[in-house]
C-alpha positions as CSV (number, residue, x, y, z in Angstrom):
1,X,92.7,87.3,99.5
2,X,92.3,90.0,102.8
3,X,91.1,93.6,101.7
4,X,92.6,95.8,102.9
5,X,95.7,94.1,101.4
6,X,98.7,93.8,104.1
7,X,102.2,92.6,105.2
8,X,102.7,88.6,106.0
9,X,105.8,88.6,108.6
10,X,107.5,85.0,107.5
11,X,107.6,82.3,110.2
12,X,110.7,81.2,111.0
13,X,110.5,79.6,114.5
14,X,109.1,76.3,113.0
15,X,110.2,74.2,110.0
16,X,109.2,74.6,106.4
17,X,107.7,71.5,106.6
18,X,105.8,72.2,110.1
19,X,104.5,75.7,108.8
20,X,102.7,73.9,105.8
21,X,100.9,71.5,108.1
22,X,100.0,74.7,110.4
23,X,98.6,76.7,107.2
24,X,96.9,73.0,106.1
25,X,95.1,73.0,109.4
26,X,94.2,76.6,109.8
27,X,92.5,76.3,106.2
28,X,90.5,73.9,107.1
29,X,89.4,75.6,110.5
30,X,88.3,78.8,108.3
31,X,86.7,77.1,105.4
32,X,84.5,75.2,108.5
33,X,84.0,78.3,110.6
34,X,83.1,80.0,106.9
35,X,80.6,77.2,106.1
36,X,79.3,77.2,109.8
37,X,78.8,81.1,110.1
38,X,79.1,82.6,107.0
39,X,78.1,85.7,108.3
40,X,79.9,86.2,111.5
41,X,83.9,87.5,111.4
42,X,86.4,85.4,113.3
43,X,89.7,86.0,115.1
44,X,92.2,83.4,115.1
45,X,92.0,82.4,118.8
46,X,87.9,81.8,117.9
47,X,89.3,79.1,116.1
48,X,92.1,77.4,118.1
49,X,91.5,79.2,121.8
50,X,88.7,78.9,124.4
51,X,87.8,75.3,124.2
52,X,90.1,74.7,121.9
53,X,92.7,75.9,123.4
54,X,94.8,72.4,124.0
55,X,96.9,72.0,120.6
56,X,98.5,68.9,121.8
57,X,97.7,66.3,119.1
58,X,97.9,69.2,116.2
59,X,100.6,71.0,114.1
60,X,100.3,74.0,116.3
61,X,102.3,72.4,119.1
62,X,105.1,72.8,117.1
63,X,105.3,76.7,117.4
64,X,104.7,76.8,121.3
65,X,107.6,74.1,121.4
66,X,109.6,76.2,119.5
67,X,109.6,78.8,121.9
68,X,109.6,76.1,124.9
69,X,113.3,75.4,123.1
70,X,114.5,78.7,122.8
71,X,113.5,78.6,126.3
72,X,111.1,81.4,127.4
73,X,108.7,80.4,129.7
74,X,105.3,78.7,129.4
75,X,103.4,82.2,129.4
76,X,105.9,83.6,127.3
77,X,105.8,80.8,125.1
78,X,101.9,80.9,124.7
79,X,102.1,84.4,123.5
80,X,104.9,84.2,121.3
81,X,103.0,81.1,119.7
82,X,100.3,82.8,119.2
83,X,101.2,85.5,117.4
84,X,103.4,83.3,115.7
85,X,100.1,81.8,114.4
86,X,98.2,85.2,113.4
87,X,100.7,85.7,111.0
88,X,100.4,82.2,109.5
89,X,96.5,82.8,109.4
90,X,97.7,86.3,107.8
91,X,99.7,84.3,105.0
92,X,96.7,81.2,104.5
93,X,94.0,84.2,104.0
94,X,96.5,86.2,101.8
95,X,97.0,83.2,99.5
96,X,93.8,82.2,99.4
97,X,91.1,82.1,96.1
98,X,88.2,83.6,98.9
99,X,88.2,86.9,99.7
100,X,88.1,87.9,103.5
101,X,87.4,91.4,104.9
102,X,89.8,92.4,108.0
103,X,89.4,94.8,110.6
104,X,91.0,95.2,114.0
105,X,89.2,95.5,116.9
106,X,91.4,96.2,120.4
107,X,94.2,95.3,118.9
108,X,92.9,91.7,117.7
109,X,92.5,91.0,113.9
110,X,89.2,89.8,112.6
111,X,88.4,88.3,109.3
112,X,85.2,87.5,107.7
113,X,84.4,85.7,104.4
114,X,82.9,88.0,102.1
115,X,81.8,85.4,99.7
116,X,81.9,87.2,96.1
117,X,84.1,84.6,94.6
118,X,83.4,84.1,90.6
């Protein structure tokens, strides 16, 4: 659960079946950045950007070649995959049974695990 509670924009540039692996793999990048820094809030692209930044071999390929397909340009795509994946993060936070704290910073969404679960 995020407080304060917000929209999810729905997905609809990848499968059904592609989203679910994305949200799969995005949980289990929180719950480990939750466990490793309990303390410190995260943005999505702490978790899949920098040095991670290569999502060959993952489900997050499938949303930049989504946007490959509908044939914008590598840049383009990047973006458009990205933000593609905030929202997923959005929806995976949303629906799940730990609460997480957002704020925005510059235009960048930051959550942090608040850890008050019964």
């Amino acid at each position: 659960m995020i407080t304060p509670a917000s929209n999810v924009q729905a997905i609809t540039t990848v499968s059904q079946t592609q989203s679910l692996a994305i949200e799969n793999f995005m949980q289990g990048a929180i719950y480990t950045w939750s466990k490793n820094f309990p303390k410190k809030a995260f943005a999505v692209r702490d978790l899949v950007g920098g040095e991670n930044y290569d999502w060959h071999g993952t489900p997050l390929i499938a949303l930049y070649d989504a946007h490959k397909q509908l044939g914008e340009s590598d840049v383009d795509a990047v973006s458009h995959a990205a933000q593609d994946l905030g929202w997923i993060v959005k929806k995976v936070l949303t629906n799940d049974k730990r609460n997480y704290v957002n704020t925005k910073q510059d235009k960048v969404n930051y959550y942090k695990w608040v850890g008050n679960e019964p």
